[in-house]
N, C-alpha and C positions, 0 to 999 in steps of 0.2 A: 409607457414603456420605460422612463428614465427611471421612473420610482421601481419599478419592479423590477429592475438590475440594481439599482444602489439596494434593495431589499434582501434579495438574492445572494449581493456581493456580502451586505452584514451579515446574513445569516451565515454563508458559506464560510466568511472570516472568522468571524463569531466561532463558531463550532472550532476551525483549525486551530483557535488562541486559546481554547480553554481545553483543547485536549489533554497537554500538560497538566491543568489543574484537578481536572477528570480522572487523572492517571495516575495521581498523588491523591486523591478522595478514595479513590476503587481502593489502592494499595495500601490506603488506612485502615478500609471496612474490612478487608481479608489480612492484615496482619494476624490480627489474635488468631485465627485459625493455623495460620504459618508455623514451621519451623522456625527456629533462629536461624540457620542457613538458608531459606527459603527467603526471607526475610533480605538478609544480607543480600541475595541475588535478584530481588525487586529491585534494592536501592541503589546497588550500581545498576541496573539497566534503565535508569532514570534517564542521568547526560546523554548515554549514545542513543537512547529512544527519540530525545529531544534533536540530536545531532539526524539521524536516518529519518525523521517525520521533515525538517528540512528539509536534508538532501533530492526525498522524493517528489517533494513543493516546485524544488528547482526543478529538476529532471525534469517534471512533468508540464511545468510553464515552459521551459525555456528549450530542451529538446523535444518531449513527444508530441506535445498540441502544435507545433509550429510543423510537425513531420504529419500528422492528423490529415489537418486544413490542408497543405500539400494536397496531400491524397485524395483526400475529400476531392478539390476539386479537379485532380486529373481525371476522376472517375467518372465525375461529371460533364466534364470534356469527350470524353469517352464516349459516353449517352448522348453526347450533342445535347446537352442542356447547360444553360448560362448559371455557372454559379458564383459570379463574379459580385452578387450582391448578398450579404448578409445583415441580418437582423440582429442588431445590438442584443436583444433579450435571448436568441440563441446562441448566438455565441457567448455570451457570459455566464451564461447558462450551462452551457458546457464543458469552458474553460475550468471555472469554480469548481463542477463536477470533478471534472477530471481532476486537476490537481488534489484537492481533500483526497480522493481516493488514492491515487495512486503517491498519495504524502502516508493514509492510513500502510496500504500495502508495504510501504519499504520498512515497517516494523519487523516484517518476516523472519531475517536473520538475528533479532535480538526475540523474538518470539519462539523460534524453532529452536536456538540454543539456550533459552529456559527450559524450554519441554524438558531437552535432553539432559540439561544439567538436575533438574529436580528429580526426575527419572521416572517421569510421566510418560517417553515412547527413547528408545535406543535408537542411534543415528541410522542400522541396518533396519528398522521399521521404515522410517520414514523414505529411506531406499525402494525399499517394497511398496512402500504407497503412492511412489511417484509417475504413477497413471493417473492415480485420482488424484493426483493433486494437478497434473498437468490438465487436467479437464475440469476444476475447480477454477484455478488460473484463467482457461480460454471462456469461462462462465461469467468471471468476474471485470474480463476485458472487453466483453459483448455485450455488457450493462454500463460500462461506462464510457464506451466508444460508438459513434451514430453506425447505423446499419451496414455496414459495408465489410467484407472479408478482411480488405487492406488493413483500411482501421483498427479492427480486430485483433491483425498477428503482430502489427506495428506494435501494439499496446501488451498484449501477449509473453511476446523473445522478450522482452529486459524482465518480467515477469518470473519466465521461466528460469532466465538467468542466475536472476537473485535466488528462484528458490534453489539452485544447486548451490551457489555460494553460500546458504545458508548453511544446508548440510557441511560443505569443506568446513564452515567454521566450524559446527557442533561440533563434530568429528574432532578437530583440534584443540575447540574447550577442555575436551573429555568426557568423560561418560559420568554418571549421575555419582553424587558425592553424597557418600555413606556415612553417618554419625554413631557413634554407639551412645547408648543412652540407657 
């Protein structure tokens, strides 16, 4: 079990630390296809990518896994079942999980004000998609949270959160910027 969590924890590392590199290789291979404005808004979305892949690392170690396991185990209080013991390989297992993911997700607001700014979907689209997005959201939180409802919407709300904030930004960015050529 020890090897298969320090395995885990590299691989899980591993992936978080070369996202950045991954994100600067992708942004190489699709330049030439790119506008030169297109271009320009890959390369400032680089630091804040770097900044909100962060931010979500923390969030998701330090407030939502800790609010999770809570839960997790009132629920199991609940059932009258002991869960007062955990399995190093689960839990890090899960930890790891969570965190990468919900580090990937808080791209959202630098993702959704690309869309908008290149002029791939207008901020009033993505208004109108926010059913399917709220159930893409509760899809993406039920794959990365263990079985339980709580777990679920715990994971969910900041979720959902963000994706409204992302819209307020887009919105505020402004709308897709026209070149004549």
């Amino acid at each position: 079990t020890p090897f298969s969590v320090a395995m885990k924890a590299g691989l899980y590392g591993g992936i978080g630390m070369s996202l950045p590199f991954m994100a600067v290789i992708l942004g190489a291979y699709l330049a030439p296809a790119m506008k030169a404005d297109e271009r320009r808004y890959l390369k400032r979305a680089l630091v804040p990518g770097l900044g909100l892949f962060g931010l979500g690392a923390a969030v998701a170690y330090f407030v939502v896994a800790p609010m999770i396991l809570k839960s997790s185990i009132r629920f199991s209080a609940w059932l009258g079942l002991s869960s007062t013991v955990w399995f190093i390989e689960d839990y890090a297992g899960f930890v790891l999980c969570l965190v990468v993911g919900l580090a990937t997700v808080f791209e959202m607001p630098l993702v959704v004000c690309l869309v908008v700014r290149i002029g791939l979907a207008e901020v009033a689209d993505l208004r109108r998609w926010r059913p399917f997005a709220a159930v893409g959201i509760l899809t993406v939180a039920a794959m990365l949270t263990p079985p339980d409802l709580g777990s679920c919407l715990l994971l969910a709300a900041p979720l959902l959160v963000l994706y409204e904030l992302s819209l307020l930004l887009a919105a505020f960015s402004g709308g897709p910027v026209r070149t004549v050529r």
